[in-house]
N, C-alpha and C positions, 0 to 999 in steps of 0.2 A: 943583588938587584931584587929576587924573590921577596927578601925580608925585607929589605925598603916598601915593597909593595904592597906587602901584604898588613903593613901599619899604615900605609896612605892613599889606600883607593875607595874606600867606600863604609857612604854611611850618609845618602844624600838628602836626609832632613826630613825623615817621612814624616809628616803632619803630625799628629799625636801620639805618634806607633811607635814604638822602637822598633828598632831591623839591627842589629849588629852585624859587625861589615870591619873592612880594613881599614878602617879611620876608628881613633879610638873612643870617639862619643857617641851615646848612643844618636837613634832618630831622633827627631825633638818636632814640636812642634814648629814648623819656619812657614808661615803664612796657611794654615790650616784653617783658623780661625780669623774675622775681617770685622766687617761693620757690625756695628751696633752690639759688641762683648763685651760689652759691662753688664746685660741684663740679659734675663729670659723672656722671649716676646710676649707669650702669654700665660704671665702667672703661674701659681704651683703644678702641679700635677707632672704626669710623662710625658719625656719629650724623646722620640727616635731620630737620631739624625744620621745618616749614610752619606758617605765620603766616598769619590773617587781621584785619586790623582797619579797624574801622570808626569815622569819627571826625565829629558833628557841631556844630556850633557855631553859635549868633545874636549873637553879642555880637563886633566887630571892634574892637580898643581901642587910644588912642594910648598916648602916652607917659606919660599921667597918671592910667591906667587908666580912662577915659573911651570910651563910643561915638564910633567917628566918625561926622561928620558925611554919610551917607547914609540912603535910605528905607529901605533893608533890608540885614540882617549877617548873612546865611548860607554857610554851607560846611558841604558834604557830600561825603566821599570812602570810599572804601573800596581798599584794598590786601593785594594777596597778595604772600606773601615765602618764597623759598625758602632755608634754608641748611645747607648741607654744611658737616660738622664731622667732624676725623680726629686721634684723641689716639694717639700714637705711641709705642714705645718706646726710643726717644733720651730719654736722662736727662741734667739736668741740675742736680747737685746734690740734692735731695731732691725734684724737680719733673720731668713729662715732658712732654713738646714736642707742643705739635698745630698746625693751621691750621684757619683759619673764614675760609668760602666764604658772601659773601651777598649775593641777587641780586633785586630790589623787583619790582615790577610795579603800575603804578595802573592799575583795572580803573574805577573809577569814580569823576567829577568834577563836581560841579557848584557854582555858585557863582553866588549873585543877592544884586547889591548895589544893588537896585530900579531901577537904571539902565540897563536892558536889556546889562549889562555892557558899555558902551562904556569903562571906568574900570578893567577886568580882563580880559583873557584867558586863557587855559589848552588844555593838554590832558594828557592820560593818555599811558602808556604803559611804557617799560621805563626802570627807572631805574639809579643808578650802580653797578658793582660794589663792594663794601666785601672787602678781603682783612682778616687779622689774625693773623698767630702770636702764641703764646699759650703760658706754661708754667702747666702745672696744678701746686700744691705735693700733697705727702702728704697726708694728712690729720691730724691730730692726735687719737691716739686716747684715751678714759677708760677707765674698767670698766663704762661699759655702753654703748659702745660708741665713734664719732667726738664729736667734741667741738668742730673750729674744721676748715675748711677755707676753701681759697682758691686766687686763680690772677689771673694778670698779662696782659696782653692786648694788645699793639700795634695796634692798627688804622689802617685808613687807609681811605678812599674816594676810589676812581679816579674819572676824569671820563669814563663811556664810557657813560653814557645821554642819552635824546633831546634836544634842548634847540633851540630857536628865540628868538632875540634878540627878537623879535617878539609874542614871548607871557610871558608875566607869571609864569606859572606852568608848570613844565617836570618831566619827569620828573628828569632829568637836572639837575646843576648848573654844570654847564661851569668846575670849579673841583675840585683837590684837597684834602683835611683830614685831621688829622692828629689821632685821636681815641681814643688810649690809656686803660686803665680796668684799676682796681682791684677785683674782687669777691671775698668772702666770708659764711659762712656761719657759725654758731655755733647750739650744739646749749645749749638750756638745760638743757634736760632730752632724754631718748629721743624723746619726740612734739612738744616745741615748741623752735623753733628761730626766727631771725632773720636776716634778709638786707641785704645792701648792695652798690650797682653802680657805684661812682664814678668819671666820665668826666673828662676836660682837652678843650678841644677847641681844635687853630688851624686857621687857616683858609687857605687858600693864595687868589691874585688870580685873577680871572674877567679875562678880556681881551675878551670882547663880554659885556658886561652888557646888559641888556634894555633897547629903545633907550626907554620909558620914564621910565627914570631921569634922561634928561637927556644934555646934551655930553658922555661924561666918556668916558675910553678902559679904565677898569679899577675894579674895585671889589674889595674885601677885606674881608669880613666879619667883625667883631671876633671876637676869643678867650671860652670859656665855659667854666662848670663845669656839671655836669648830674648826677643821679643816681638809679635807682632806692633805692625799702627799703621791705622787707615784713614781718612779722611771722605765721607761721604755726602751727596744732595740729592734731596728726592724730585727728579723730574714730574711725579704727575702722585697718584694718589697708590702705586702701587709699585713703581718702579724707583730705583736708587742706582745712582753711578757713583765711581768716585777711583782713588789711589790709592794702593795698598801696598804695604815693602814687611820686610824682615829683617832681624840683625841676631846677629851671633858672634859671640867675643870666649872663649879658651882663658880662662883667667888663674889655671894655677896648671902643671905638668901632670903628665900624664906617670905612672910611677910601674917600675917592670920590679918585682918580688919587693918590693918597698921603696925602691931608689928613684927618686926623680931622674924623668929621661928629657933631656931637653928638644928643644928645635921639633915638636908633635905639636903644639896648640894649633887651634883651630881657629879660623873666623872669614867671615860673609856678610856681606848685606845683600839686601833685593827690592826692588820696587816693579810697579806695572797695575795696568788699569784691573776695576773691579766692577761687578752687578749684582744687584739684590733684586728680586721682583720676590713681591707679598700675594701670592693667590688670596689668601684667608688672613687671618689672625693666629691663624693655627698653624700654614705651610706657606714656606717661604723656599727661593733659591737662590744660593748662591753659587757664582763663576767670579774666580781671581785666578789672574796669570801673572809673574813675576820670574825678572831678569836676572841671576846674581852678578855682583861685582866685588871687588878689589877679596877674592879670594885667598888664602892659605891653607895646607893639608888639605883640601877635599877638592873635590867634581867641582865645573863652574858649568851650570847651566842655564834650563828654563824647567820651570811647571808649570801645568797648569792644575787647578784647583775645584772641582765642584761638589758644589755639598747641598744636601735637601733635609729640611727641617719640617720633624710634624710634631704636632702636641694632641695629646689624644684628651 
């Protein structure tokens, strides 16, 4: 039961951040990001954006979307996220060059799986740095104004947060990935428009995996698709509502010293309402909350989402 567990409780989707955890993909981004990411609101320069999210869960589920078998499925976390963002003007082709800086922090963890947690461990703390250059394209413009934008994004996540073999759940993932994405925007009209955030993810080998897992000298967490999409309308000249969901699909095995191990993939989806209010041009907020459903290997919960954007 220990090693069952310790490959399928945790790794519940932290926004941008990697958390390495008992599920064997890292964090990812699962509704981080919402309205209007195809673009940067306003033009080149820095932008600081701070994330808080909160994410709780009772439902721990195998591979057949089923409870497991313990007295109690709880997880509760919360994390703050910092990220530095700088659009540059180096052109390239109809697109200009920036970098994304972003840097996790778990502030809060806890987790009862009625067994006075002898079956899981954990802790909090600072987690992996994620780099990304990125070109933003033009925008595509109509006669009342942008009409499609979008922008290309390299990412990666370094392996330079906490991590203890000895604990189940770590800030840190003691493992690089390679997590490139495609986002755009499109204007239907002036006030309602439509989003999409579309991720690849590989995963590079852990060379001390958590001595729960068993004998093994390396682990490698299969490859995934993941994405945000939102659909939004702007009720007045500063405020936006709208729908936002996530998906996550495990699309090759997860592999223990090089051997594909079956019955580990992972997948979720989520939906639930959203809000943008524009103070400025330069600061914006956003609040997204989202449900998950038709779960496999991970947590089925809720988050919620808020995030505040400045451009200096």
């Amino acid at each position: 039961m220990k090693k069952r567990l310790s490959t399928c409780l945790f790794t519940a989707g932290l926004a941008g951040a990697p958390l390495a955890g008992a599920y064997d993909l890292p964090a990812l981004n699962l509704g981080l990001t919402s309205f209007m990411d195809g673009g940067l609101p306003a033009g080149g320069g820095w932008y600081l954006q701070q994330y808080f999210q909160n994410y709780s869960a009772n439902h721990l589920r195998d591979q057949d979307g089923k409870d497991l078998g313990l007295p109690k499925h709880e997880i509760d976390y919360q994390l703050w996220l910092t990220q530095l963002s700088y659009l540059s003007d180096l052109r390239l082709g109809n697109g200009s060059l920036g970098l994304n800086m972003v840097l996790p922090v778990l502030t809060r963890m806890k987790v009862d799986d009625g067994l006075d947690n002898l079956a899981l461990k954990g802790q909090g703390g600072v987690g992996d740095l994620l780099i990304g250059p990125f070109i933003q394209f033009d925008p595509v413009m109509g006669p009342d104004g942008p009409r499609f934008v979008q922008r290309i994004e390299l990412q990666v996540n370094l392996p330079t947060g906490e991590y203890d073999r000895d604990r189940d759940i770590n800030p840190g993932n003691n493992a690089w990935s390679f997590n490139p994405y495609w986002a755009a925007t499109y204007w239907f009209t002036p006030k309602w428009t439509a989003s999409v955030r579309a991720h690849y993810l590989y995963n590079g080998k852990n060379d001390e995996p958590v001595r729960s897992l068993g004998d093994i000298d390396d682990v490698q967490a299969g490859q995934a698709l993941h994405a945000n999409f939102t659909t939004e309308y702007a009720v007045t000249e500063h405020l936006r509502l709208g729908i936002n969901g996530y998906w996550l699909k495990q699309i090759s095995d997860t592999r223990f010293d090089g051997h594909d191990v079956a019955g580990r993939r992972e997948k979720v989806w989520a939906i639930g309402p959203g809000v943008m209010y524009s103070f400025s041009p330069h600061d914006h907020l956003f609040a997204n909350a989202y449900f998950e459903q038709d779960v496999e290997n991970r947590p089925e919960g809720s988050r919620l989402q808020v995030r505040y954007v400045h451009h200096f």
